[in-house]
N, CA, C and O of each residue as an XYZ file, in Angstrom:
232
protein
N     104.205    162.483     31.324
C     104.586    162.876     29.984
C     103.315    163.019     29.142
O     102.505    162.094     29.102
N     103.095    164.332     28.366
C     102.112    164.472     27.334
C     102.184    163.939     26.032
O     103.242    163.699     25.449
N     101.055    163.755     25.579
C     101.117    163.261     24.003
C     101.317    164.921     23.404
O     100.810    166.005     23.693
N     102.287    164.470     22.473
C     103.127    165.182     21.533
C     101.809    164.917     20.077
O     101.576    164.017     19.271
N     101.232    166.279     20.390
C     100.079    166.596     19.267
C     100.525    166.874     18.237
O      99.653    166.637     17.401
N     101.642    167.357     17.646
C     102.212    167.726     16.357
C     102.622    166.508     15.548
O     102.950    166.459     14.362
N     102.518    165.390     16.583
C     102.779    163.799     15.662
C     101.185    163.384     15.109
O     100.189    163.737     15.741
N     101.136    162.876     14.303
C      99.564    162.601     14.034
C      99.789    161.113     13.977
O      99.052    160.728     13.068
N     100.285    160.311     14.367
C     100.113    158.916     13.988
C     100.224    158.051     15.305
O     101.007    158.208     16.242
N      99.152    157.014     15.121
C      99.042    156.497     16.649
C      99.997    155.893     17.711
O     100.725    154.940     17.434
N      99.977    156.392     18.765
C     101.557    156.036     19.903
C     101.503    154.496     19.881
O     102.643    154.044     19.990
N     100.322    153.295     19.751
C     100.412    152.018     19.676
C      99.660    151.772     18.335
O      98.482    151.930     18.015
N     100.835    151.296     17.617
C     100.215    151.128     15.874
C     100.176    149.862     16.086
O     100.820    149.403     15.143
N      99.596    148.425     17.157
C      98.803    147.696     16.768
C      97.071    147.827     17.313
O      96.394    146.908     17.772
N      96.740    148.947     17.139
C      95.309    149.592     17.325
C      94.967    150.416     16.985
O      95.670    151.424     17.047
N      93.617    150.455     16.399
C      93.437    151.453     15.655
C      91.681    151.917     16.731
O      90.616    151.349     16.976
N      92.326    153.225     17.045
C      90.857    154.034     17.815
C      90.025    154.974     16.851
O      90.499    156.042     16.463
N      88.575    154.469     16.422
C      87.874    155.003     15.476
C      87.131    156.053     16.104
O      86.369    156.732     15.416
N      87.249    156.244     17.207
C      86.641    157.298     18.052
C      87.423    158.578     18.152
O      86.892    159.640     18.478
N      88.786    158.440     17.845
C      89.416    160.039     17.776
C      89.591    159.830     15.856
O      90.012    158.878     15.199
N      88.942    161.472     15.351
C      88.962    162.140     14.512
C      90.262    161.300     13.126
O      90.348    160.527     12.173
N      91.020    162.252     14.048
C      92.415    161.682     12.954
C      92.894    160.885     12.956
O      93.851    160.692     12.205
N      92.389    159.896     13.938
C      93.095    158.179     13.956
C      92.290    157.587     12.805
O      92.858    156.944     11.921
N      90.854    157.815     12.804
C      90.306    157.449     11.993
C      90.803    157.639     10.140
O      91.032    156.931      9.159
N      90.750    159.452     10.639
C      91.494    159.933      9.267
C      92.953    159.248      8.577
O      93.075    159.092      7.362
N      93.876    158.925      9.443
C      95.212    158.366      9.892
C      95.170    157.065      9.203
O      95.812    156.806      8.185
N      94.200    156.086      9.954
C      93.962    154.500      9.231
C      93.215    154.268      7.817
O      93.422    153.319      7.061
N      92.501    155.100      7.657
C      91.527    154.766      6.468
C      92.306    155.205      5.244
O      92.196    154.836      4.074
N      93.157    156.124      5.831
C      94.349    156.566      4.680
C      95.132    155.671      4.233
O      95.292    155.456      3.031
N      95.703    155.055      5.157
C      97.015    154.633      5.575
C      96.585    152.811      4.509
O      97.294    152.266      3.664
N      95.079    152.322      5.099
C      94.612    150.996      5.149
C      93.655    151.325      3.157
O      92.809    150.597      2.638
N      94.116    152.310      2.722
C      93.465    152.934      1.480
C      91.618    152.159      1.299
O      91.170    151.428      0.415
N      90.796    152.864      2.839
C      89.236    152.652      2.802
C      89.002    153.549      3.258
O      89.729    154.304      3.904
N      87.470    153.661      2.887
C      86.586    154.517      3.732
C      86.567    154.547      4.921
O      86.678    153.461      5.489
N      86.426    155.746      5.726
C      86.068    155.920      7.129
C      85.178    154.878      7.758
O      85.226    154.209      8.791
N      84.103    155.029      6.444
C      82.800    153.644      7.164
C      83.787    152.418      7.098
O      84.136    151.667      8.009
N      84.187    152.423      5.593
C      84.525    150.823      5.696
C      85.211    150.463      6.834
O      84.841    149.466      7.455
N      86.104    151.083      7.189
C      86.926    150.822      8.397
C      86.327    150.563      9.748
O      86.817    149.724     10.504
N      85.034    151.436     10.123
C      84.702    151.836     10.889
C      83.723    149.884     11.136
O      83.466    149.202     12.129
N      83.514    149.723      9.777
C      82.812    148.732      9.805
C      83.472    147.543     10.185
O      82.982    146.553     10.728
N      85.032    147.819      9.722
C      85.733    146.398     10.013
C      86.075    146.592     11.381
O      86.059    145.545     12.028
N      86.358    147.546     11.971
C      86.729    147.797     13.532
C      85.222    147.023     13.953
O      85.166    145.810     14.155
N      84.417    147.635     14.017
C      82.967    147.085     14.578
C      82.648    145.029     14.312
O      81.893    144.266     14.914
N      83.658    144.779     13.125
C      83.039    142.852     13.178
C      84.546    142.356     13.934
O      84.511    141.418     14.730
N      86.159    143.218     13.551
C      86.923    142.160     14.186
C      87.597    142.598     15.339
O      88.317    141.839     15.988
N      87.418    143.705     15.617
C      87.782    144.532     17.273
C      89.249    145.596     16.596
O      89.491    145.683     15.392
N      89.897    146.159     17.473
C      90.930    146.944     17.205
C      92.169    147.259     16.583
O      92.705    148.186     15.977
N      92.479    145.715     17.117
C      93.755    144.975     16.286
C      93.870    145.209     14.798
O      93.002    144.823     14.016
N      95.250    146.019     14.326
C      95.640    146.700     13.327
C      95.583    145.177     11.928
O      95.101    145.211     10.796
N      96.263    144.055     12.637
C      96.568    142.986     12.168
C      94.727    142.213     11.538
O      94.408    141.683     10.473
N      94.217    142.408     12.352
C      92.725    141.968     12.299
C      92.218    142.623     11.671
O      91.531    141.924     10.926
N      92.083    143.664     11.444
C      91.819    144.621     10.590
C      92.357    144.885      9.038
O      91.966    145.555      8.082
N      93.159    144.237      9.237
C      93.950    143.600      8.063
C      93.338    142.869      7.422
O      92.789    143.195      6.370
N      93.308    141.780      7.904
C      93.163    140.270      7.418
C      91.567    140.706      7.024
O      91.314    140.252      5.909
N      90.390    141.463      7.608
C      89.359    141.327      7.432
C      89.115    142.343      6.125
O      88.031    142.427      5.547
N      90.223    143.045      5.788
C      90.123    143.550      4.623
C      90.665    143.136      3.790
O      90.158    143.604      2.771
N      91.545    142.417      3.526
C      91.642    141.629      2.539
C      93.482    142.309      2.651
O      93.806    142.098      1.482
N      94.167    142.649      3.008
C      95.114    143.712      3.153
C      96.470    142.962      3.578
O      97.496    143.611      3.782
């Protein structure tokens, strides 16, 4: 089975992949930060949507 490209939102929403384009675009929206900021909190607490949370204050 293919990923269904006309969905833009990630198939496992407890991870967030800063390496594809619009996931990035997708979370930083979604988590109301910057691409960096995000990019920055992915980089100190790992992937986890929840962790990513908490390290933003969210």
């Amino acid at each position: 089975m293919s990923d269904d490209l006309s969905k833009r939102r990630p198939q496992d929403a407890t991870k967030i992949n800063v390496n594809e384009a619009w996931e990035l675009d997708y979370w930083s929206k979604e988590l109301g930060v910057t691409k960096d900021r995000l990019k920055e909190a992915v980089k100190a607490v790992g992937t986890s949507v929840s962790a990513v949370k908490r390290y933003l204050g969210k």
